[in-house]
N, C-alpha and C positions, 0 to 999 in steps of 0.2 A: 464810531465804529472801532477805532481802535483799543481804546476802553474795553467796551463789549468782548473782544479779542483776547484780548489781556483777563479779564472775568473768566472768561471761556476758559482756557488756557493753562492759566494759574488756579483756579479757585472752583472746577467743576462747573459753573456757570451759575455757581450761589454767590452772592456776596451778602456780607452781615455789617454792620455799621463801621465795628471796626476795621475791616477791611477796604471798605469804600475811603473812610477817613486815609488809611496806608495810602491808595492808590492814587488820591485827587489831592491829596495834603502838600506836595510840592507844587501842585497846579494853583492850586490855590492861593500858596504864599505867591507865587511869582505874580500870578493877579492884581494881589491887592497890593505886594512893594510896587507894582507899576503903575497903580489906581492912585495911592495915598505919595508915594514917589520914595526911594529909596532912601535919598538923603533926610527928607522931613521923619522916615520913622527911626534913624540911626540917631535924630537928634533927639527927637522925643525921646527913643531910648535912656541918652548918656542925661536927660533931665532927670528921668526915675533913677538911673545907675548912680546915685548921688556920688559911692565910692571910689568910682570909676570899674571896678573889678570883671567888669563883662555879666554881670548878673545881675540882678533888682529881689533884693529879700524882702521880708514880710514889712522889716520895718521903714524899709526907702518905699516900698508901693503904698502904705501909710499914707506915709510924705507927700506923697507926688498924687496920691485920693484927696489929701487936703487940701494941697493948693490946690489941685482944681476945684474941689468940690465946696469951699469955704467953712467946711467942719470933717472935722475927723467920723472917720469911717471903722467901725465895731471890728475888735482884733479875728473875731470868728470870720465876716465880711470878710476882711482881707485873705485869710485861708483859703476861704472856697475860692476865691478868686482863682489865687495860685494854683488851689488842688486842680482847677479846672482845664488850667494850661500848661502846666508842670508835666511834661508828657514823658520826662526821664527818672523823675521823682525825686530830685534833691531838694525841692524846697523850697526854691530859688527857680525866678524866669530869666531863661537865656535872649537873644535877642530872637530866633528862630521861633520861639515861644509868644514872646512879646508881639511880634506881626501876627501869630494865630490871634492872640488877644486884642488886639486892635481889629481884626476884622469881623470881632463877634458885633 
C-alpha cells in the first residue's frame, strides 16, 4: 500500500521500469544484505576488491570470474557484466553495486 502511495503521489500512478528499480532498489539491497548476510558480501567484496580501493574493475572481476569459474571469462563478458550494474557509470563496481550483482 504504501508503494502504491508513493506511485500515486510521486509519479501520477504510472510507473516505468526505471522508476520501479528508483523505488524498490534500496528495499531490495537491504533484502538481500540480510538474505546472503552483510558481512559474507563485504568479504566477498574485498576478494574481488583485490586492490583494496573500495571498487572491483574490469580486471579484478576477471580475477575473481576465474577463480571461481576455473577459466577465464571473454573481456566483452566481463563489460557487460559491469555495464549491467554500474548504475553511476564509471566503470568500476562499488560495493552498493556489487550486492545489486549478487542478487541477480
Amino acid at each position: 500500500i504504501e508503494l502504491s502511495q508513493q506511485i500515486n503521489m510521486n509519479l501520477g500512478g504510472h510507473v516505468d521500469f526505471d522508476d520501479f528499480v528508483e523505488l524498490m532498489g534500496p528495499k531490495l539491497l537491504a533484502e538481500t544484505a540480510d538474505m546472503i548476510g552483510v558481512k559474507e558480501l563485504r568479504d566477498a567484496f574485498r576478494e574481488f576488491d583485490t586492490n583494496g580501493d573500495g571498487e572491483i574493475s574490469t580486471s579484478e572481476l576477471r580475477e575473481a570470474m576465474k577463480k571461481l569459474l576455473g577459466h577465464q571469462v571473454g573481456h566483452r563478458d566481463i563489460e557487460e557484466i559491469i555495464r549491467d550494474v554500474d548504475l553511476n557509470g564509471d566503470g568500476r563496481v562499488d560495493f552498493e553495486e556489487f550486492v545489486r550483482m549478487m542478487s541477480r
